[in-house]
FIZAVEX-287614 format. One record per residue (C-alpha): residue number from 1; residue in three letters; y, z, x. Coordinates in steps of 0.001 Angstrom, whole numbers. Layout:
<pts>
<pt><k>NUM</k><r>ALA</r><py>Y</py><pz>Z</pz><px>X</px></pt>
...
</pts>
This chain:
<pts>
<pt><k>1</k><r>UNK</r><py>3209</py><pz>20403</pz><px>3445</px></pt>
<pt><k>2</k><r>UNK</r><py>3156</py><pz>16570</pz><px>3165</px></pt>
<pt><k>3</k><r>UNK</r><py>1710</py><pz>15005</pz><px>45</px></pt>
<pt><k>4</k><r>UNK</r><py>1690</py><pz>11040</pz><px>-196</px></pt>
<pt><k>5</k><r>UNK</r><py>710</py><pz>10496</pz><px>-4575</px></pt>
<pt><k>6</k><r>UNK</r><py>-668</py><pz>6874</pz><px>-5220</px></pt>
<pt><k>7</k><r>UNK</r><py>-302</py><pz>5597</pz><px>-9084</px></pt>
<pt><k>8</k><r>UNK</r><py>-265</py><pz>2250</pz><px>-10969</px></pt>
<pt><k>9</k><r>UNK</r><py>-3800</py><pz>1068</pz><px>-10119</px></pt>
<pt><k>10</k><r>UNK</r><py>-5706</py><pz>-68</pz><px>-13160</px></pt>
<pt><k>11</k><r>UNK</r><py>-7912</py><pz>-3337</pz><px>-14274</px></pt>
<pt><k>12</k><r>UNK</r><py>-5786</py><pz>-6091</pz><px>-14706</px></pt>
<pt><k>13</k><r>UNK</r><py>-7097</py><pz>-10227</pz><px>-15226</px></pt>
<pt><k>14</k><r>UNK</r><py>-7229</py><pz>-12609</pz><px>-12156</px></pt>
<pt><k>15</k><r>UNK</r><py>-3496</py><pz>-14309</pz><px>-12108</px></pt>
<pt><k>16</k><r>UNK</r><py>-2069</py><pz>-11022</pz><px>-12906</px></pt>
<pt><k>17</k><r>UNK</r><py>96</py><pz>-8155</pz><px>-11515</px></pt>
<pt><k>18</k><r>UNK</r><py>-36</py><pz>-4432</pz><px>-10896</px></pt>
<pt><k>19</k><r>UNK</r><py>2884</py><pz>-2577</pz><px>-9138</px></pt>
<pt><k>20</k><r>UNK</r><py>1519</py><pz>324</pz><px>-7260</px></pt>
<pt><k>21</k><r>UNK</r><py>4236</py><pz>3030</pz><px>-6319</px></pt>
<pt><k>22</k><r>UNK</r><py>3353</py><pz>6011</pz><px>-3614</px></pt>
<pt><k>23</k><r>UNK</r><py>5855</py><pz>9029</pz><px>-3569</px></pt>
<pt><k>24</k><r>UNK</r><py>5780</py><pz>11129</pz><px>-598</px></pt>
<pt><k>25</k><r>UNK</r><py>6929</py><pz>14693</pz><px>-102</px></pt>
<pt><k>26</k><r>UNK</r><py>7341</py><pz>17438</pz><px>2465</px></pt>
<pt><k>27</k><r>UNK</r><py>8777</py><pz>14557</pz><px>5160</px></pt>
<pt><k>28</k><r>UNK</r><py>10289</py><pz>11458</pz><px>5625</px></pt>
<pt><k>29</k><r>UNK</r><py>8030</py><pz>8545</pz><px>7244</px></pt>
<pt><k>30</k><r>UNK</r><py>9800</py><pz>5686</pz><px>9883</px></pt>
<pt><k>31</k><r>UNK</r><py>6841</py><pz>3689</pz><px>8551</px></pt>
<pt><k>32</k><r>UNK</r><py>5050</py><pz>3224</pz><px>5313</px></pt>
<pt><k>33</k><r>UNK</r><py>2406</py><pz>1149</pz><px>4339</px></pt>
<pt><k>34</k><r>UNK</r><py>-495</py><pz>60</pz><px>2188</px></pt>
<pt><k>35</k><r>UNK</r><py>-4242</py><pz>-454</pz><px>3114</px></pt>
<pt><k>36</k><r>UNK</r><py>-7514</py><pz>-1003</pz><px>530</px></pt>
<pt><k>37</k><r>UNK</r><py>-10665</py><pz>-421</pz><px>1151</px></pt>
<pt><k>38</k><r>UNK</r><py>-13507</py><pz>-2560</pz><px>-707</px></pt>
<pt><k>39</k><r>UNK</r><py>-17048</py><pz>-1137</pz><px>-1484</px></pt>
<pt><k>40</k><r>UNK</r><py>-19095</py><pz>-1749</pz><px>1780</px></pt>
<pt><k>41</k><r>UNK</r><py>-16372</py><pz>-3043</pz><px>3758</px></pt>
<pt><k>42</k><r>UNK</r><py>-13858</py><pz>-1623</pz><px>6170</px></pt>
<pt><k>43</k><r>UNK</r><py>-10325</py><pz>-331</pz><px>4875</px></pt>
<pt><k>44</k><r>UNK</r><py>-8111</py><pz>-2953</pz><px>5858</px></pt>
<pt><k>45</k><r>UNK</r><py>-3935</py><pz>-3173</pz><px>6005</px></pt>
<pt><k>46</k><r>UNK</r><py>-2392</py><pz>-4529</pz><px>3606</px></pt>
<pt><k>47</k><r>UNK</r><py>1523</py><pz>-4328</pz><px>4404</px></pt>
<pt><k>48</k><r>UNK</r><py>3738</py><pz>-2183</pz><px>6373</px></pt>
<pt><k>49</k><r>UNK</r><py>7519</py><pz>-1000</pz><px>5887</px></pt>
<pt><k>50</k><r>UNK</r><py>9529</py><pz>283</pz><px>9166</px></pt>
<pt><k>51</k><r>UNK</r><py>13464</py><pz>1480</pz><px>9427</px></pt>
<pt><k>52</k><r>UNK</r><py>13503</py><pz>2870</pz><px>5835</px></pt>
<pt><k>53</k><r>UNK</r><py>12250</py><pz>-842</pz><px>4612</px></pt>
<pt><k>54</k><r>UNK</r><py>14688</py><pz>-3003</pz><px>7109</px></pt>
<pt><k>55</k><r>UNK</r><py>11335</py><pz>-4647</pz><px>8286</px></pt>
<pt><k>56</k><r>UNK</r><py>8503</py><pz>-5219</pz><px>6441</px></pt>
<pt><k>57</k><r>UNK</r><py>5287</py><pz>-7110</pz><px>7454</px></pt>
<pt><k>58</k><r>UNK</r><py>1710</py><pz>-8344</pz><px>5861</px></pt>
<pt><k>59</k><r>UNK</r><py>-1415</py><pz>-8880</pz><px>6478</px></pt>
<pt><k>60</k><r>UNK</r><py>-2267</py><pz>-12888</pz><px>6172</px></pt>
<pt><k>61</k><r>UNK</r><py>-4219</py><pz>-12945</pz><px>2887</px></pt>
<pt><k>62</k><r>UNK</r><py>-1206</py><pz>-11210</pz><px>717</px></pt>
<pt><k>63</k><r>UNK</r><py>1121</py><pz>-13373</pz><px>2171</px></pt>
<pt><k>64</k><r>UNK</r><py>3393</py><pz>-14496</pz><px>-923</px></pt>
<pt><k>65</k><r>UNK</r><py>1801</py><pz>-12452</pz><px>-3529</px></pt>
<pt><k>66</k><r>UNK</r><py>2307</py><pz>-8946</pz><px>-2726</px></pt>
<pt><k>67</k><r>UNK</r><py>5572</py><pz>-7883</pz><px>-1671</px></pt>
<pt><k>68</k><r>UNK</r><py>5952</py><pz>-3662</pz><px>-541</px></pt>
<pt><k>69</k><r>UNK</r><py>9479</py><pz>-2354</pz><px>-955</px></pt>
<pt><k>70</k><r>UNK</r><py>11227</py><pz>1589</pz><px>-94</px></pt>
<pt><k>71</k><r>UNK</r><py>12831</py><pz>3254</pz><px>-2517</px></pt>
<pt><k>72</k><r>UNK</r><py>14652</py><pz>5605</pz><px>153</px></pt>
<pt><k>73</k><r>UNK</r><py>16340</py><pz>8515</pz><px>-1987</px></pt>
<pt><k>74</k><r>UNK</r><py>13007</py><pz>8733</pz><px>-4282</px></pt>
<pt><k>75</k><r>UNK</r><py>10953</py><pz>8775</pz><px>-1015</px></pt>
<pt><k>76</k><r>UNK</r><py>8783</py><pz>6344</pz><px>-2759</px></pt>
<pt><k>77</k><r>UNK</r><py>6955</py><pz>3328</pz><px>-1130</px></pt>
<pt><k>78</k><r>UNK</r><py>5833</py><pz>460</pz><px>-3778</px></pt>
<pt><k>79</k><r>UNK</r><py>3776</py><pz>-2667</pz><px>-3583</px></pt>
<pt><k>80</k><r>UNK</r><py>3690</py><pz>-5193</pz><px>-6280</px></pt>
<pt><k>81</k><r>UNK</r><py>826</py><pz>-7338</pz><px>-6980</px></pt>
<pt><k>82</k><r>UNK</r><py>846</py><pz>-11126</pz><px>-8253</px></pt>
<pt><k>83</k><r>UNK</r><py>-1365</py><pz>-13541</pz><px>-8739</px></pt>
<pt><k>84</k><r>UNK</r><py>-3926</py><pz>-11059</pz><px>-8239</px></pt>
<pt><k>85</k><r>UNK</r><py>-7463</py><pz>-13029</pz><px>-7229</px></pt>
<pt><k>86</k><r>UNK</r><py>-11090</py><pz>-11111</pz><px>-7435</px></pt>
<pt><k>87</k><r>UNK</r><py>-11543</py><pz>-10272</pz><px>-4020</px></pt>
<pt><k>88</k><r>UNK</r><py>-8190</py><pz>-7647</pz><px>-4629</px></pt>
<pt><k>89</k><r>UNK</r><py>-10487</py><pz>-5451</pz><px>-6030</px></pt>
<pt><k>90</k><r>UNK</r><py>-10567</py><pz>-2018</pz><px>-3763</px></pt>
<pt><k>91</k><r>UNK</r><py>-9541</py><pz>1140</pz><px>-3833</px></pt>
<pt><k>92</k><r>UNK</r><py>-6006</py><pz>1169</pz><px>-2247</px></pt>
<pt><k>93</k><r>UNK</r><py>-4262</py><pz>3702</pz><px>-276</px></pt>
<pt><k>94</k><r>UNK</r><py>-796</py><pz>4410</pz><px>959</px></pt>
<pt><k>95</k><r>UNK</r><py>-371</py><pz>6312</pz><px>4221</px></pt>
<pt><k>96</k><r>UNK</r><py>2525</py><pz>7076</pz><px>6522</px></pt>
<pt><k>97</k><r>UNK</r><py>2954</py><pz>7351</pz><px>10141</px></pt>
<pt><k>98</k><r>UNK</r><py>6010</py><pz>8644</pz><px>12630</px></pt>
<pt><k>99</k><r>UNK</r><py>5511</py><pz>5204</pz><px>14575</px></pt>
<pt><k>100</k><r>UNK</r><py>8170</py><pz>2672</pz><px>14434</px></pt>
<pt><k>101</k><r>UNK</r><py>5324</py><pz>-185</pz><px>13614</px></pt>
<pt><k>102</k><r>UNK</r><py>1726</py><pz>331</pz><px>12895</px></pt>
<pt><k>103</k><r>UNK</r><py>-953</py><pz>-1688</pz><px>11080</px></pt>
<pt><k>104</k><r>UNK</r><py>-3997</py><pz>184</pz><px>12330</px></pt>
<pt><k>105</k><r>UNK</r><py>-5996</py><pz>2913</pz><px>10184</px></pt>
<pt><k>106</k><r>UNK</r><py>-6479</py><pz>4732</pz><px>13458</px></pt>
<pt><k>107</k><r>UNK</r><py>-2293</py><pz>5556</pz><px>14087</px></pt>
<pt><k>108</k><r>UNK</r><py>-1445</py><pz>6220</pz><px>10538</px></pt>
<pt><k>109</k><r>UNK</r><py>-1542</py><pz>10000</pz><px>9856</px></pt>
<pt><k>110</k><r>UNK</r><py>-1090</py><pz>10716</pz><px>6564</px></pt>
<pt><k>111</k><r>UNK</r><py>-3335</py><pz>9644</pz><px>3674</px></pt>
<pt><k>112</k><r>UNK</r><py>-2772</py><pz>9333</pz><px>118</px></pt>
<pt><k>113</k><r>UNK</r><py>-6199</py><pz>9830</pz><px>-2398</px></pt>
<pt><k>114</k><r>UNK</r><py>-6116</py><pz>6296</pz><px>-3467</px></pt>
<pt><k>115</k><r>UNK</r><py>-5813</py><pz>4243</pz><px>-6804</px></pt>
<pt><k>116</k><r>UNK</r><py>-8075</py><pz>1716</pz><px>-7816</px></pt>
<pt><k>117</k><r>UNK</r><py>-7181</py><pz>-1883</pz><px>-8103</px></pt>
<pt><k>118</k><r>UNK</r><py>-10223</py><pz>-4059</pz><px>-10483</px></pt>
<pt><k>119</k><r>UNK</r><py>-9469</py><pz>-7779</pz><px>-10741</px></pt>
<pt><k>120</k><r>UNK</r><py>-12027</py><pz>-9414</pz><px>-13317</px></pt>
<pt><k>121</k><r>UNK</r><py>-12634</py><pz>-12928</pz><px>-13107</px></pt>
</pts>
């Protein structure tokens, strides 16, 4: 069975950071990655990690604050958070896919349960 186990989520000040870490089980993934999902709005990608972390990619708005990284032997996936701003605030989800690249919802297919991510301003 495959099992993908989000932690590190919490409430945390605007200007602030939260590392999130995702350890998966049963399989290892090509690609990785991290989506949220705000209330009322569409989940959206986050970042992506491909070739055991050799190439990593993000979406434009996390661009220099969030970095994801692979922690290969621990099967682990992690995404730290800086300068954290208000509109951060969703429920985020790692998933994992066989593709060699993927930043869709629709081609990832394995889900973790989510941790939640409040910034207060």
């Amino acid at each position: 069975q495959v099992q993908l186990v989000e932690s590190g989520g919490g409430l945390v000040q605007a200007g602030g950071s939260l590392r999130l870490s995702c350890a998966a089980s049963g399989r290892t993934f090509s690609t990785m990655g991290w989506f949220r999902q705000a209330s009322g709005k569409e989940r959206e990608f986050v970042a992506g990690s491909s070739w055991g972390g050799s190439n990593t990619y993000y979406a434009d708005f996390v661009k220099g604050r969030f970095t994801i990284s692979r922690d290969n032997a621990k099967n682990t996936v992690y995404l730290q958070m800086n300068s954290l701003k208000a509109e951060d605030t969703a429920t985020y989800y790692c998933a994992a896919t066989l593709r060699l690249y993927s930043t869709y919802v629709r081609e990832y297919e394995y889900w973790g349960q989510g941790t939640q991510v409040t910034v207060s301003s």
